[in-house]
KEGULUM-914250 format. One record per residue (C-alpha): x, y, z. Coordinates in steps of 0.5 Angstrom, whole numbers, plus 500, padded with zeros to 3 digits. Example, Ala and Ser with C-alpha at 12.3 -4.5 7.8 and 13.67 -1.06 7.14 Angstrom:
2
525491516;527498514;
This chain:
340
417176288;422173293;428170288;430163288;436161292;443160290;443152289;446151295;438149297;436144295;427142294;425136298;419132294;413129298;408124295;401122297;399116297;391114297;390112305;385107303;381104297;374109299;375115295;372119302;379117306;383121301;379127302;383129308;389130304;387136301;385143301;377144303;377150298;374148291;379149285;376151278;381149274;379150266;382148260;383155257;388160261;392165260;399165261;402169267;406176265;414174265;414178271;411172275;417168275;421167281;428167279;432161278;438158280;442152274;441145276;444142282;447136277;450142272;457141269;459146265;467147265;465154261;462156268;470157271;473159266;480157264;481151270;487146272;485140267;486136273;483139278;477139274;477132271;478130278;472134279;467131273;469124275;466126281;473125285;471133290;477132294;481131289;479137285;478142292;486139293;488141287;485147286;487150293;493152292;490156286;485159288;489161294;494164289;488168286;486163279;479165278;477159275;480155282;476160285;470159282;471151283;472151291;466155291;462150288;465145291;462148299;456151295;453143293;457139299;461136294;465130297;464135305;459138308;455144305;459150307;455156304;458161308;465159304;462158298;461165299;467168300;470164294;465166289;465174291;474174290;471170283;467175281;472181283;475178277;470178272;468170273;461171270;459164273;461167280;457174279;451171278;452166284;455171289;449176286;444171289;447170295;447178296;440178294;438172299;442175305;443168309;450168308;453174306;451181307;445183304;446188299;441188293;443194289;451190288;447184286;443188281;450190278;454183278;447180275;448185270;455184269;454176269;449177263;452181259;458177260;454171257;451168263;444166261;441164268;444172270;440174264;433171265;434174272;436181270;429180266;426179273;429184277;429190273;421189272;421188279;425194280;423198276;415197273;415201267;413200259;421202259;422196264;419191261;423193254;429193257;427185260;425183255;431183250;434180256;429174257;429173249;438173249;437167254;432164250;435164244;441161249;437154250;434157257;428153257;425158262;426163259;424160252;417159256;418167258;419169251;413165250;409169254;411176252;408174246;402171248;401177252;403182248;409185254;415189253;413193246;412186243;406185239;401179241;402174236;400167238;404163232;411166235;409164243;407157240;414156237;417159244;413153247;415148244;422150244;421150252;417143252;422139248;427141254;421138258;419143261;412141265;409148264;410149257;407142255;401143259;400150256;403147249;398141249;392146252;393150246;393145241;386142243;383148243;386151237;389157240;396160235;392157229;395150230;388145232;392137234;387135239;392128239;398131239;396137245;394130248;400128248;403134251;398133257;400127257;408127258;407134263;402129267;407123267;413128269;407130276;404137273;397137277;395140272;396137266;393131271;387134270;386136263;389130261;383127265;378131262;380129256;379121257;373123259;370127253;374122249;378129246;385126242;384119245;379115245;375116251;376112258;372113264;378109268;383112266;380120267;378118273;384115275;387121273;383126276;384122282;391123283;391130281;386130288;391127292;395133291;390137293;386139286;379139286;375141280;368141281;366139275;371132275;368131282;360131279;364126274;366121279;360122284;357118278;362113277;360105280;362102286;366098281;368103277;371107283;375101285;378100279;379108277;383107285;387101283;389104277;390111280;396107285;400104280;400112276;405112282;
């Protein structure tokens, strides 16, 4: 398991588009490999979650501590140069909430150039002075080794400090580490209470975790599917794709005693909407069999296609679309395009 970067990195998007209006031309963009895609899954153990990192446009004036009220006013209104000037001097004279605030200013490339080795050097003098949003940062920068020494032992000891500190990214990815470090029942115990702290403090990652544990009976927790229904909700009203494609497949196949093929549609839909492949596919499988919605030979195909396009291929759904018309086909294409 590699952990995610610190949030310095940012993911960069590409989408497909559909070359020409013969479904052949968009064959060449996707893998040659067929892909069975089922309704019915299971949900992966917690430990195959890869460590994750707050949200680039995440301001949150507990993660620095006790600040200046103007440099971080200058820095919610957005003026960086302003926050970095006023709360130099204070972080130079050893502020830990200044300290902490440069430090995400070079981390994010706020107002300058991204300078990921600064930031570093900011959030490890935080984080000797028990910032816990500066912990849990260093702690990441330490586990990727790109722009301080790697140490993974010391990241161990600031994700726990920062968890404990109340951090509730620091205790989803203590979770993760210590099942990756230490794979034992005894591991995933300990996990546990820590991804279930996170989830009970809004974490949608770790509420769709805790669902997890709950669906795979992990860490001494019983299976119990209502309990892993609830968790999923919960990280599926965050928007949480993931959990909205396993929350909608639950709630047309019935699975955590609770049978809404028109509400599971609706969760399918919201994930598809959001670019979960997917749920793109179910959601097609679903027009098609006329499943929490009326039945709809163009919107299944126009579904299913722009879940091929991003390289998903389902037999089944291709033997749908190999017995469409040429003037079904076409419709199902140009309404794929506007899905877009």
């Amino acid at each position: 398991m590699r952990p995610a970067r610190c949030q310095i990195a940012l993911l960069a998007v590409a989408a497909l588009v559909l070359a020409g209006p013969a479904l052949a031309a968009d064959n060449d963009a996707v893998e040659q490999a067929v892909i069975d895609e089922p309704l019915v899954d299971r949900l992966e153990p917690p430990n195959k979650t890869p460590l994750k990192s707050p949200t680039i446009d995440a301001v949150d004036p507990d993660r620095f501590g006790t600040l200046p009220d103007a440099a971080y006013g200058a820095f919610q209104r957005g003026y960086y140069i302003t926050a970095h000037n006023l709360a130099l001097p204070r972080a130079e004279s050893g502020d830990p909430a200044a300290q902490t605030l440069i430090a995400e200013i070079h981390a994010r490339g706020l107002g300058m150039p991204r300078n990921a080795r600064k930031a570093a050097e900011w959030y490890e003098k935080a984080a000797r002075q028990g910032v816990p949003e500066a912990q849990f940062q260093y702690a990441l920068m330490l586990i990727d080794g790109d722009f301080t020494a790697k140490d993974t032992d010391r990241a161990f000891e600031l994700m726990q400090t920062a968890a404990e500190g109340g951090n509730r990214l620091a205790q989803f990815n203590l979770a993760q580490m210590i099942v990756d470090r230490q794979p034992s029942f005894a591991a995933e115990k300990r996990a546990v209470t820590y991804y279930e702290r996170a989830a009970k403090a809004g974490l949608a990652d770790a509420q769709y975790a805790m669902a997890q544990v709950y669906a795979n009976g992990f860490g001494g927790k019983q299976v119990d599917e209502r309990e892993a229904e609830r968790w999923l909700k919960r990280a599926a009203t965050q928007n949480f794709d993931t959990a909205q494609l396993d929350l909608g497949t639950w709630l047309v196949e019935g699975r955590g005693g609770t049978r809404d093929p028109k509400t599971g549609f609706g969760w399918l839909k919201r994930a598809a909407d959001g670019g979960n492949v997917a749920a793109q596919n179910r959601l097609a499988k679903l027009y098609r069999a006329g499943v929490g919605t009326d039945a709809n030979t163009t919107e299944a195909a126009a579904w299913y296609i722009s879940a091929r396009r991003a390289g998903l291929i389902d037999r089944e759904m291709e033997g749908f679309l190999a017995g469409l018309t040429p003037e079904e086909m076409k419709e199902a294409i140009q309404r794929a395009n506007r899905l877009r």
